[in-house]
C-alpha positions in Angstrom: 8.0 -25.1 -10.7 10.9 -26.7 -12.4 13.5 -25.1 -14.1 12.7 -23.9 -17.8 15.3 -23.3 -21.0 14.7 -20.6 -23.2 10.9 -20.1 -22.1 12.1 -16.1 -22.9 12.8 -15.1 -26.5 15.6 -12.3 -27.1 12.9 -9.4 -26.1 13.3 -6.8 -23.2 12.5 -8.3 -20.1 10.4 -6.4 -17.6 10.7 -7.4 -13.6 8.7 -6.2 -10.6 9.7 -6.6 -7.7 7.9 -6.3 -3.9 10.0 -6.9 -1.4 8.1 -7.8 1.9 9.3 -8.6 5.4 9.0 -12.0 5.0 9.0 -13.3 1.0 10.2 -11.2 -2.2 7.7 -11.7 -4.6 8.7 -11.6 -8.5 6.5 -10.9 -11.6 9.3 -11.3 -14.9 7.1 -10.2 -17.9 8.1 -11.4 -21.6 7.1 -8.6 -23.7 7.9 -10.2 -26.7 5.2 -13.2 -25.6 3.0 -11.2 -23.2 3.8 -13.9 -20.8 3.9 -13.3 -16.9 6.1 -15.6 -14.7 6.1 -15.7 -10.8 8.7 -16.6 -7.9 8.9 -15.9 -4.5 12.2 -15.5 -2.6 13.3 -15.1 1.2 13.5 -11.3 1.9 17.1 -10.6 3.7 16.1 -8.5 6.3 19.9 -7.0 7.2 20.3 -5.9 3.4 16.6 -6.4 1.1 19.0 -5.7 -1.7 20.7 -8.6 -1.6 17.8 -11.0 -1.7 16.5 -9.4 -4.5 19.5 -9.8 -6.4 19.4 -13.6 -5.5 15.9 -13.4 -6.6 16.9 -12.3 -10.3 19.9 -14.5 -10.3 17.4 -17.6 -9.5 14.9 -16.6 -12.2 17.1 -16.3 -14.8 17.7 -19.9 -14.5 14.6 -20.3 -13.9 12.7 -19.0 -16.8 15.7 -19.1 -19.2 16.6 -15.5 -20.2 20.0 -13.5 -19.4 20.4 -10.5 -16.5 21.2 -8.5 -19.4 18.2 -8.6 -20.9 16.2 -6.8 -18.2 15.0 -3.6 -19.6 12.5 -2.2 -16.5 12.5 -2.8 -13.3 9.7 -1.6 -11.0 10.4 -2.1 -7.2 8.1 -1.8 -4.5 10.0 -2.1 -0.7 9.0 -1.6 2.9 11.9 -0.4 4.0 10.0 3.5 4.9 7.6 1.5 7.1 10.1 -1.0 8.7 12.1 1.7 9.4 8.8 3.4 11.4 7.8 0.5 13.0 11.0 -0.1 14.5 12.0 3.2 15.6 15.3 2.5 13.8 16.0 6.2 12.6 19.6 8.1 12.5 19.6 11.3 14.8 17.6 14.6 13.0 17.4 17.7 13.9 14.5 20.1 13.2 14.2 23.6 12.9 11.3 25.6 13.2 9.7 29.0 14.1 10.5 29.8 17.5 7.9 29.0 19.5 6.9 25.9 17.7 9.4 23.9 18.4 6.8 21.2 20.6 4.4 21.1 17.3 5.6 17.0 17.6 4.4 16.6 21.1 1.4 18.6 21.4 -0.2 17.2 17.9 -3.9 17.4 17.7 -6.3 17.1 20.7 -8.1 14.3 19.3 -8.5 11.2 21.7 -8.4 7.4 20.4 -9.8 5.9 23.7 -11.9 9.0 25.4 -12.7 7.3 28.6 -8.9 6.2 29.0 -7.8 7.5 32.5 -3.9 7.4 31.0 -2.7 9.9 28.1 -1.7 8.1 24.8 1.6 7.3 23.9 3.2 9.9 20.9 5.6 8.8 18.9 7.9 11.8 19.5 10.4 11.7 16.1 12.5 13.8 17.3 13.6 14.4 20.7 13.3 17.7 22.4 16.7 18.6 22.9 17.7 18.8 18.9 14.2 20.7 17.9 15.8 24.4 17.6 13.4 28.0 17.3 14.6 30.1 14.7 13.8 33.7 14.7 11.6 35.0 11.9 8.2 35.5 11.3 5.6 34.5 8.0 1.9 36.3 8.2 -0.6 34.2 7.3 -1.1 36.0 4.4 2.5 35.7 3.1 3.6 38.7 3.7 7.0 38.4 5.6 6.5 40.1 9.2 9.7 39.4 10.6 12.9 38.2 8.2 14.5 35.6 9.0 17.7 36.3 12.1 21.4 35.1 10.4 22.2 35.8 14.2 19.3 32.9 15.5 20.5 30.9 12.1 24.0 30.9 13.0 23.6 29.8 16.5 21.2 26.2 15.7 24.3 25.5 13.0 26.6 25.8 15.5 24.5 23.6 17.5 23.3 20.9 14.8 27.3 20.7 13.7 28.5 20.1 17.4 25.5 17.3 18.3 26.3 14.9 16.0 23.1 15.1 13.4 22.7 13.4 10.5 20.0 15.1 9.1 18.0 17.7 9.4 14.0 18.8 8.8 12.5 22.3 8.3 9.2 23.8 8.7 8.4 27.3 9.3 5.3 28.8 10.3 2.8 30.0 6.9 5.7 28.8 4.6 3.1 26.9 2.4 1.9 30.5 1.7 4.8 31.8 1.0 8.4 29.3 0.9 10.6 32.2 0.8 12.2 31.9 4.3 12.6 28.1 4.1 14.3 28.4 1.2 16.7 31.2 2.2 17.6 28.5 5.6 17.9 26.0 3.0 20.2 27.4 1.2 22.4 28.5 4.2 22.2 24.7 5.7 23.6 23.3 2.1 26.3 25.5 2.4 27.5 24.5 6.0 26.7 20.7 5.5 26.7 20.1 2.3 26.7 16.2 3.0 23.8 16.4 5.2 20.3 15.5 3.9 17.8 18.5 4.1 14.3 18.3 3.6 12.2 21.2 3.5 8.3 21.2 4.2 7.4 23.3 1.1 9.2 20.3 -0.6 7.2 17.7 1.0 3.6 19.4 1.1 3.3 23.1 1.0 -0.2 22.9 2.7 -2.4 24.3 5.9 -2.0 22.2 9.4 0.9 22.9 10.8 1.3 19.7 12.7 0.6 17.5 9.9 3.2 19.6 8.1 5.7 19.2 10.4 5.4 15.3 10.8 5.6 15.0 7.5 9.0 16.3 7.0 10.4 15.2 9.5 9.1 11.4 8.5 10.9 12.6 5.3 14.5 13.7 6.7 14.5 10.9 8.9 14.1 8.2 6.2 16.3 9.7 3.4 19.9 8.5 5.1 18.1 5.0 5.5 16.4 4.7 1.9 19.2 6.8 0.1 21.7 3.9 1.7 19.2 1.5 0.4 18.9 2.8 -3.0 22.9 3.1 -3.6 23.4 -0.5 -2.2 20.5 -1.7 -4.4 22.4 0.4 -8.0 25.7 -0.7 -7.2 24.6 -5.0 -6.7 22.2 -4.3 -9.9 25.4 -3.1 -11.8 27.8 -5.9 -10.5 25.7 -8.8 -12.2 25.4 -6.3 -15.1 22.2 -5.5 -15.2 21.6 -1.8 -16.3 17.8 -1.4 -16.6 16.3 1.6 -16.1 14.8 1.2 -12.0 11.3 2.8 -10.5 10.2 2.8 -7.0 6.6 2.5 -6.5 4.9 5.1 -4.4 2.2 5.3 -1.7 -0.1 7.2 -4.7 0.0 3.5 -7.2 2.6 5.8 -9.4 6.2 4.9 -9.9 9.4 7.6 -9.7 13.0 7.5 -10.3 15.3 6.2 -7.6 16.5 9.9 -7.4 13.3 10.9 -6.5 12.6 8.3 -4.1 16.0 9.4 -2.3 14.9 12.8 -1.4 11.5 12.0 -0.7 11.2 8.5 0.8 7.9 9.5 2.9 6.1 9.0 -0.7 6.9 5.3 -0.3 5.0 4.2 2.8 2.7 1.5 1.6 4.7 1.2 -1.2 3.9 -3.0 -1.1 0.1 -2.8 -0.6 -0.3 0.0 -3.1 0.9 -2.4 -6.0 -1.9 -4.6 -5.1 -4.9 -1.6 -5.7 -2.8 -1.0 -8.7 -3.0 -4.9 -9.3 -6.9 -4.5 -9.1 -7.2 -1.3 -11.4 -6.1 -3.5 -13.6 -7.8 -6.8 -13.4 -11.0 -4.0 -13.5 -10.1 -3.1 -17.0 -9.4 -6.9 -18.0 -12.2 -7.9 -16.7 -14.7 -5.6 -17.6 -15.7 -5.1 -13.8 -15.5 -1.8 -13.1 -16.4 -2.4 -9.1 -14.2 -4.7 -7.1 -12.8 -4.8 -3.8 -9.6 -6.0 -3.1 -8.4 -8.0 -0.2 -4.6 -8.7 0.1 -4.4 -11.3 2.7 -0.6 -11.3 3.8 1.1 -12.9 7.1 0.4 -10.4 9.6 -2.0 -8.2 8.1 -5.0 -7.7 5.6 -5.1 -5.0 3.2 -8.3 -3.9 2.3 -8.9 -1.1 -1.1 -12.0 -0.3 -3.0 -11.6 0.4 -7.1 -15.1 1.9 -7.7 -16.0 2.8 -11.5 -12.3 1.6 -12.3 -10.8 3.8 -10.0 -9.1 4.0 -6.7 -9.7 6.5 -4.1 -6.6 8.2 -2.7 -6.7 10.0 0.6 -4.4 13.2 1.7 -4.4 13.2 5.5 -3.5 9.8 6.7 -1.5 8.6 10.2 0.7 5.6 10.4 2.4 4.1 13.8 0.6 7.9 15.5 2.7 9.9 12.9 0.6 12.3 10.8 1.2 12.2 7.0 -0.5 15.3 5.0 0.1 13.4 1.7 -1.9 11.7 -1.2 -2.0 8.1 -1.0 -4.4 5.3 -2.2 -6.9 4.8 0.3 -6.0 1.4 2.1 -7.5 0.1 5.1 -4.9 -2.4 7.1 -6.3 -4.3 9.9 -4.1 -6.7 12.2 -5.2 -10.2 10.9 -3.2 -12.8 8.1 -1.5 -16.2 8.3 0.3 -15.5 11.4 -1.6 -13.9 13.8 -2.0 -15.4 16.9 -5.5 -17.0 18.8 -6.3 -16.5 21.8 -9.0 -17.7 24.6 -10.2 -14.0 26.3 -12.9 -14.5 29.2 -15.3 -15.4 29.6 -14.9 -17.6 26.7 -14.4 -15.6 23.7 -12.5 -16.8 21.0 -9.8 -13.9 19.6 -8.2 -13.4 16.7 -5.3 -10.9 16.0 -4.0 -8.4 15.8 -1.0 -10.3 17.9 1.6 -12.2 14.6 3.2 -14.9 15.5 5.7 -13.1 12.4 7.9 -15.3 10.6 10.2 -16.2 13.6 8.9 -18.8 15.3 6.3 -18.2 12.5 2.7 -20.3 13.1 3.6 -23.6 14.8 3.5 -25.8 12.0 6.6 -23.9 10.9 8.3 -26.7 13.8 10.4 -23.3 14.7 9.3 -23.2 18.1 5.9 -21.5 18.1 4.0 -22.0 20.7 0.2 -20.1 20.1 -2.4 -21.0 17.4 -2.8 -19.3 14.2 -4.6 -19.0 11.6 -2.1 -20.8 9.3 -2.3 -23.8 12.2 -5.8 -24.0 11.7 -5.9 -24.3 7.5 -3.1 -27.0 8.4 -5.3 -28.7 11.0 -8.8 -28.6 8.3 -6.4 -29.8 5.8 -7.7 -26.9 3.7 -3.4 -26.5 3.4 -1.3 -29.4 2.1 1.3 -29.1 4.9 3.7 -30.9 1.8 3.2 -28.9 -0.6 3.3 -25.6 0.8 5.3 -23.1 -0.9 6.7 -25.5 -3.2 7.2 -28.1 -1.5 10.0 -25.8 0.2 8.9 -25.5 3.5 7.5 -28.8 4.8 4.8 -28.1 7.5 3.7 -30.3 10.7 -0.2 -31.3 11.1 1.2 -32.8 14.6 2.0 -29.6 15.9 -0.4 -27.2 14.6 -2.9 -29.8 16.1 -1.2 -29.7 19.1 -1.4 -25.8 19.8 -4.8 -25.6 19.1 -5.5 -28.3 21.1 -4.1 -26.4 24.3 -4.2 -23.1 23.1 -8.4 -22.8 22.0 -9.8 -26.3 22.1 -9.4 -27.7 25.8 -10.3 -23.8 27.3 -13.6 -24.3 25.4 -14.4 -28.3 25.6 -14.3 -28.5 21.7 -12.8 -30.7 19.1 -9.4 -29.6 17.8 -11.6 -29.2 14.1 -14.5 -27.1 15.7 -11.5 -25.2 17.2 -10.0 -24.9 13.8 -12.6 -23.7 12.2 -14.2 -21.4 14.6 -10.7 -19.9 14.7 -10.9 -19.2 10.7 -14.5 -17.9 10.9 -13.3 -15.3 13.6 -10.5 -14.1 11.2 -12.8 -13.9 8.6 -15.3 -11.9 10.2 -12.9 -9.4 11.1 -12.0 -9.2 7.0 -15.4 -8.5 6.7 -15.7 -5.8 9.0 -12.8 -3.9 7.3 -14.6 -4.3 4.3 -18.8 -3.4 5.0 -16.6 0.2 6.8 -14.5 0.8 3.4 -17.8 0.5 1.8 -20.4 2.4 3.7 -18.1 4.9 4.8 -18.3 6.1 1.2 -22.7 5.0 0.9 -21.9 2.1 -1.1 -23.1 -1.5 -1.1 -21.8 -4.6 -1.7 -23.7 -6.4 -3.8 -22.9 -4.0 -6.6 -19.4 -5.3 -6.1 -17.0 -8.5 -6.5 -14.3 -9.4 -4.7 -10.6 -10.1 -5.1 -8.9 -12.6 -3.0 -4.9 -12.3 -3.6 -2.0 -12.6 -1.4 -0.9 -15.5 0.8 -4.1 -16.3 2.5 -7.0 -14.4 -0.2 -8.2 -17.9 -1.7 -8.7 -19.6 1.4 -11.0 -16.7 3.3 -12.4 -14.6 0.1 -15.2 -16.4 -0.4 -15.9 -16.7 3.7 -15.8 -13.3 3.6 -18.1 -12.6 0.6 -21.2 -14.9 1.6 -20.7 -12.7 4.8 -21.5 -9.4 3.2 -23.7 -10.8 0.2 -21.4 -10.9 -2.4 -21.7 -13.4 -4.9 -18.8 -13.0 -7.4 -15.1 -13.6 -6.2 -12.3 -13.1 -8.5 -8.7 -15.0 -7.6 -6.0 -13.9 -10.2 -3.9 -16.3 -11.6 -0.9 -15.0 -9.8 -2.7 -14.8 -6.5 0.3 -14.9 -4.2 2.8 -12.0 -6.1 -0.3 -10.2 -7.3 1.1 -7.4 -5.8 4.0 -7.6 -7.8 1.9 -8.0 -10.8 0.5 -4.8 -10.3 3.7 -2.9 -10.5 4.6 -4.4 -14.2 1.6 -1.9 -15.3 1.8 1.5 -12.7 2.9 4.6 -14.6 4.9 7.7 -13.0 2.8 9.7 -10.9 3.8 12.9 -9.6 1.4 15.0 -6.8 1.5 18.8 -7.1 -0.6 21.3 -4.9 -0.7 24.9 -4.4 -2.5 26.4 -1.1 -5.4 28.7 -1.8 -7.6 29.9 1.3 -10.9 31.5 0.7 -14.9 31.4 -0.7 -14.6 29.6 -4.2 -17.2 32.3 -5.7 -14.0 34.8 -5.0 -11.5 32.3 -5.9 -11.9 32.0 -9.8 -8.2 34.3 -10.4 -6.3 32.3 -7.8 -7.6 29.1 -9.6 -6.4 30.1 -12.8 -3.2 31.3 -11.6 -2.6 28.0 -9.6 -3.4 25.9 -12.4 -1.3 27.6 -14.8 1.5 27.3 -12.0 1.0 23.4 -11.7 0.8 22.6 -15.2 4.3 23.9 -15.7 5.7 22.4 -12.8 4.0 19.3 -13.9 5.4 19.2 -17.7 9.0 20.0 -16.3 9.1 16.9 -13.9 7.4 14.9 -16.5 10.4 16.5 -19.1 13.2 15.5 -16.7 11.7 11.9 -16.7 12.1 11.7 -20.0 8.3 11.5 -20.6 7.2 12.9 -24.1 4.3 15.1 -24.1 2.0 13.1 -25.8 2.3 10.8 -22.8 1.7 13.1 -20.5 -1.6 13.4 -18.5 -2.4 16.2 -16.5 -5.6 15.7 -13.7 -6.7 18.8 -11.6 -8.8 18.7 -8.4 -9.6 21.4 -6.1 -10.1 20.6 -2.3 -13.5 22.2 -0.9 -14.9 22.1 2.3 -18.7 24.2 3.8 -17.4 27.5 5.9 -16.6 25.8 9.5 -15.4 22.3 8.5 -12.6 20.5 9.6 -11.7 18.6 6.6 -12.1 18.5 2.8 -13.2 16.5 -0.1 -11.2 16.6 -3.5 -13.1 17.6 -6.7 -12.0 16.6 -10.1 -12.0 19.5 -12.5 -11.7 20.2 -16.0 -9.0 22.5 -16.0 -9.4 23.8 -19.8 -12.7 25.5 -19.0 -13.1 29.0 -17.9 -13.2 29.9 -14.1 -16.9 30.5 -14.0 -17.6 27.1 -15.5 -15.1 25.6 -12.9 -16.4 27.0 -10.0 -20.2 26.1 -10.7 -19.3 22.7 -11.7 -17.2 22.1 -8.6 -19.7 23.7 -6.3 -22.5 21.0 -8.2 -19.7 18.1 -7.6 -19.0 19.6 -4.1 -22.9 18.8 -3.0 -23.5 15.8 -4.6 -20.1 13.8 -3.4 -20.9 15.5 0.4 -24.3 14.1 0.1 -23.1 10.7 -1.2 -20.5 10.3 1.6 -22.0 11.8 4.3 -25.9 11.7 3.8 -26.4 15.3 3.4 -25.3 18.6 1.6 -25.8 22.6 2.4 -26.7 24.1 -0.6 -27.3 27.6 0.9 -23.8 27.1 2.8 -20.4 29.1 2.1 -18.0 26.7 0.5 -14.2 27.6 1.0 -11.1 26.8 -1.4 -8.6 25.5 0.5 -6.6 23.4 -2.2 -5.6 23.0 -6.0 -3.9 20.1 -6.9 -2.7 19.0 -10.1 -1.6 14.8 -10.4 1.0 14.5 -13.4 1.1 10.8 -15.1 4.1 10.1 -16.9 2.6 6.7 -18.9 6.0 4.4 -19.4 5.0 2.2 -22.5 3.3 -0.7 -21.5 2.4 -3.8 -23.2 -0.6 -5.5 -24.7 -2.3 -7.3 -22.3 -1.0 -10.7 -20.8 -1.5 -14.0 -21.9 -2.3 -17.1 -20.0 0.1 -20.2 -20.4 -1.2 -22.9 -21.5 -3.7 -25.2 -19.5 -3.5 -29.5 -19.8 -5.8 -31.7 -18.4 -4.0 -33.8 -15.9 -5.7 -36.3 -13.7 -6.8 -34.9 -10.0 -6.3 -36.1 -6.6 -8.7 -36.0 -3.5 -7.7 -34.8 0.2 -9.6 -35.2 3.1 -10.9 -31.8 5.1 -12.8 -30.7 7.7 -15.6 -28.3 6.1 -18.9 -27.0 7.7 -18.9 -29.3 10.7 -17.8 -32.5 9.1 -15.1 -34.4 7.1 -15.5 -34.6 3.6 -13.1 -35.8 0.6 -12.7 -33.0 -1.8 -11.1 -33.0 -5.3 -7.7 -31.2 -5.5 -6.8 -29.7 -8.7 -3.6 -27.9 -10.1 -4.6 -24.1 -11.4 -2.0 -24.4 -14.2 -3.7 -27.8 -15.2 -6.9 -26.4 -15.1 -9.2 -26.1 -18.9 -10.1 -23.1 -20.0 -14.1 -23.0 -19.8 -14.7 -25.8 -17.9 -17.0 -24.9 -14.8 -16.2 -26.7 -11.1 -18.4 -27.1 -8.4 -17.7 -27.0 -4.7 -16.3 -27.7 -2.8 -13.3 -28.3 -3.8 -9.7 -27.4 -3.2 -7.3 -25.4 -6.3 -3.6 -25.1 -5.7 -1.4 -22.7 -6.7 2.5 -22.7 -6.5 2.8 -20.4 -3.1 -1.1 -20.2 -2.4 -4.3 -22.0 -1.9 -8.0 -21.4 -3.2 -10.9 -23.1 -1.6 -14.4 -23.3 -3.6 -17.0 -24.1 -0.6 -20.2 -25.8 -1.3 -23.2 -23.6 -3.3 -20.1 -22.6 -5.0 -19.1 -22.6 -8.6 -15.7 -21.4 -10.4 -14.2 -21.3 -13.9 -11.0 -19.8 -15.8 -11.5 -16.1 -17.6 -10.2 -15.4 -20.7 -7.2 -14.2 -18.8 -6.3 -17.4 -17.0 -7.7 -15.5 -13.6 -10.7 -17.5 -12.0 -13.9 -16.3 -11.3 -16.3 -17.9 -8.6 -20.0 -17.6 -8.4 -22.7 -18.5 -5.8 -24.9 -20.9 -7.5 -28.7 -19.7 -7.3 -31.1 -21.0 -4.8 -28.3 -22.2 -2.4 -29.1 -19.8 0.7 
């Protein structure tokens, strides 16, 4: 893209932001225009907040409009799950009840690889030595059995202040039942170190499993020196180039929340990034009128893989991430270890591997000429031709044919007597397959079928596999939004503040209906009071309840939506109907004569933050097209090449043929046909009869 003047009238800028470990991507939306703009930025790795502030400085210029003029900016980071993958965490302490201070190690007796002859690794948090037993005692029941020892308290402050911790995590037995102890260490711990981040668990999630519990906060007190740091840096570079737009922080649920929020809770932002891409495809849903798509976010290390089904997302509340239990809602997103970077390899006897080994972004695929010495799948769309090594992100970064060629050669040609193009492309069909596994599990995990869904390809690498992937699970509509690249960006101009609420409640539902009441009436005012301090007006306000049910015996629950105006006999018969029906759907049968417990009532609270009408596409030209050699089912053919912004509204293409966007390509194989929406996103088809 060239730099544009004035392209931005004097109107309230809107910027989202998703900050990833190797590109920044921007979405700048015009609400004056209902125009969307793109760029993508190096991330700064040291300090992210300094590359996005370069980021804003550059599409300023860029798109013509003044820093001052931002009025919203929506941010989605990684910095929560860097910070996990690398182990890079300040020194916490945690205190407990005595005798649960090993909770961390001992976990759940639940074996990935049952016939391995060596125990699995743990990711131990938080080393033995500052995990501290407190005296005191919660029943089960929430009645206090044992209050809680000043004596015992006194002593583990003592310790915490002489060990050098820098913050601290706390999780006592039953407190979900009943928070009173917790709080009353709270409050002493704010007193003593009043500079030291606490996090308590009735904070975080007040619910049964004690070990899930206890990961959770202590996930949480580990992160908040790290994104509180993070936050602060980010306010104080915003204000120096003197922008003061009101920031949100996108959450593992698709919601947004304050930066203040997002301090004392970071553990809500793990898959912060990939969350903005389901939100991305809730969206294009409603556009589109296509209420079941599944979305594939094809990055450089990893694919992303969510279902929106009947417009909606599914969100999960037990989830682990790098062996650390989370017990929290999130959007249900499958991640598997295969994108642009990862690494072939020849396994014996003769079988070609894919992933989940990244070659990252240093060295990067070969191509990168950075010293990278294994094949990947980037090296092999380089090698087909299926990526213009000169125009690839921009122009910016000029890539070598030469040396991906060279790599494969050596690396996955010559080990099995192929040519360096049957190499290449066996090497993308591999990848693809795997896509497609991730996907057909998403799917019939949850008794669903393909074919009553389409697909959408975004991210890096999503237009050059999605329709790979779809022939391979009989799909025959593929959707690649216009801003394929940042389309998880995109998705954060349009999230609203989401806020999770639950209450415990243990017992048979049919005995339950006072509790439910009580615990609703509870929720909804905690609800409207965070929504208040948001500055959310009540007739934006949305309030969805769900109770969490499970048949007597069971280890795990599924979430029912309820209507929470109705009486408690018309809730409990509905939810028992819903309980059967969604059991049966997901798991092929239901126990209708069965006991079904209560074991949650949650309450989600949406805050909506005033968004615009719907985008607009820019405006297409026809402009002449060029043709490119590429290696395509087995032989070479000469394809036409075509800009998306130059492509007319309308007009339908036939494959194959190649379709290139600023930071991404889209490949239309033969039997293939594509066209523009109304919305400037394009759609591909499988043309009949072409099996």
């Amino acid at each position: 893209m060239s730099s544009k003047k004035s392209i931005i009238k004097e109107q309230g800028i809107r910027v989202a932001i998703d900050t990833g470990g190797t590109f920044t991507d921007f979405q700048i939306y015009d609400s004056s225009s209902g125009r969307s703009y793109e760029l993508k930025t190096p991330t700064t790795p040291e300090d992210p907040s300094l590359g996005l502030v370069t980021g804003l400085e550059d599409a300023a210029k860029r798109f013509g409009f003044t820093l001052s003029q931002i009025d919203r900016i929506t941010h989605g980071t990684t910095i929560a799950t860097n910070a996990l993958l690398q182990s890079k965490f300040p020194r916490g302490a945690l205190i407990t009840t005595e005798g649960f201070t090993d909770i961390l190690e001992i976990g759940r007796h639940v074996r990935k690889d049952v016939y391995s002859l060596e125990p699995e690794h743990k990711h131990i948090l938080i080393r033995r030595r500052d995990r501290f037993g407190l005296s005191e005692r919660m029943g089960a029941s929430g009645t206090p059995i044992k209050p809680v020892c000043h004596k015992s308290l006194e002593s583990i402050m003592e310790k915490i202040a002489n060990n050098g911790i820098e913050t601290i995590a706390v999780c006592l037995i039953n407190a979900h039942v009943n928070a009173q102890h917790e709080i009353e260490v709270g409050d002493q711990l704010e007193k003593l170190f009043p500079t030291l981040p606490i996090s308590l668990s009735t904070d975080i999630t007040p619910e049964i499993r004690e070990y899930e519990r206890t990961s959770s906060v202590v996930l949480n007190a580990l992160l908040r020196p790290i994104v509180e740091t993070y936050i602060s840096n980010l306010e104080t570079r915003l204000k120096a180039i003197g922008i003061n737009a009101k920031v949100y922080i996108i959450q593992s649920n698709g919601g947004v929340c304050s930066p203040a929020t997002a301090s004392k809770e970071p553990v809500r932002l793990f898959l912060s990034g990939p969350s903005g891409g389901a939100a991305a495809t809730c969206h294009l849903s409603l556009l589109q009128n296509k209420p079941n798509l599944i979305a594939m976010d094809i990055g450089g290390t990893s694919t992303d893989v969510s279902i929106v089904f009947n417009g909606k997302t599914s969100d999960v509340y037990q989830s682990e991430i790098e062996g650390c239990a989370l017990k929290l809602p999130m959007i249900e997103i499958r991640t598997i270890g295969a994108g642009g970077g990862s690494i072939a390899s020849i396994s014996k006897p003769a079988n070609l591997r894919v992933g989940p080994e990244s070659a990252g972004a240093n060295p990067g695929p070969a191509a990168y000429g950075l010293g990278g010495e294994f094949a990947t799948v980037t090296d092999a769309h380089v090698a087909l031709g299926t990526i213009n090594p000169n125009s690839f992100f921009e122009g910016k970064l000029d890539l070598s044919g030469e040396l991906s060629r060279k790599v494969i050669d050596a690396n996955i040609a010559e080990p099995l007597n192929s040519s360096i193009e049957n190499a290449a492309e066996g090497l993308v069909e591999v990848v693809s397959a795997r896509m497609s596994n991730a996907i057909r599990l998403s799917l019939f995990e949850k008794g669903l079928d393909p074919v009553d869904f389409s697909l959408v390809g975004f991210g890096g690498g999503g237009g050059l596999h999605a329709i790979q992937v779809a022939e391979e699970i009989g799909i025959k509509h593929v959707l690649f939004p216009r801003y394929a690249s940042t389309f998880s960006a995109y998705g954060l101009l349009w999230s609203n503040i989401i806020h999770d609420f639950v209450v415990s409640v243990y017992g048979p539902i049919k005995e339950a209906g006072g509790q439910i009441i009580k615990a609703i009436e509870k929720l909804n005012n905690d609800a409207l009071q965070q929504l208040a301090e948001d500055s959310i007006a009540l007739k934006n306000s949305e309030l969805k309840t769900a109770l969490d049910l499970r048949y007597h015996g069971q280890a795990f629950e599924l979430s029912i939506n309820i209507n929470s105006d109705q009486d408690a006999a018309y809730i409990i018969d509905r939810a028992i109907k819903d309980f059967h029906d969604l059991h049966k759907l997901r798991y092929a049968y239901s126990q209708p004569e069965a006991v079904i417990e209560l074991v949650a009532v949650r309450l989600r609270a949406i805050g909506t933050i005033g968004h615009s009408a719907r985008p607009t596409s820019p405006c297409m030209s026809e402009e002449s097209i060029h043709k490119r050699d590429i290696y395509h089912e087995g032989v070479v053919k000469t394809v036409n090449v075509y800009k998306f912004d130059n492509l007319l509204a309308n007009e339908s293409i036939e494959g194959p043929v190649i379709i290139e966007q600023p930071y991404t390509t889209i490949l239309i194989p033969a039997h293939w046909n594509t066209q523009l929406t109304e919305f400037g996103d394009l759609e591909a088809t499988k043309r009949e009869n072409s099996e």
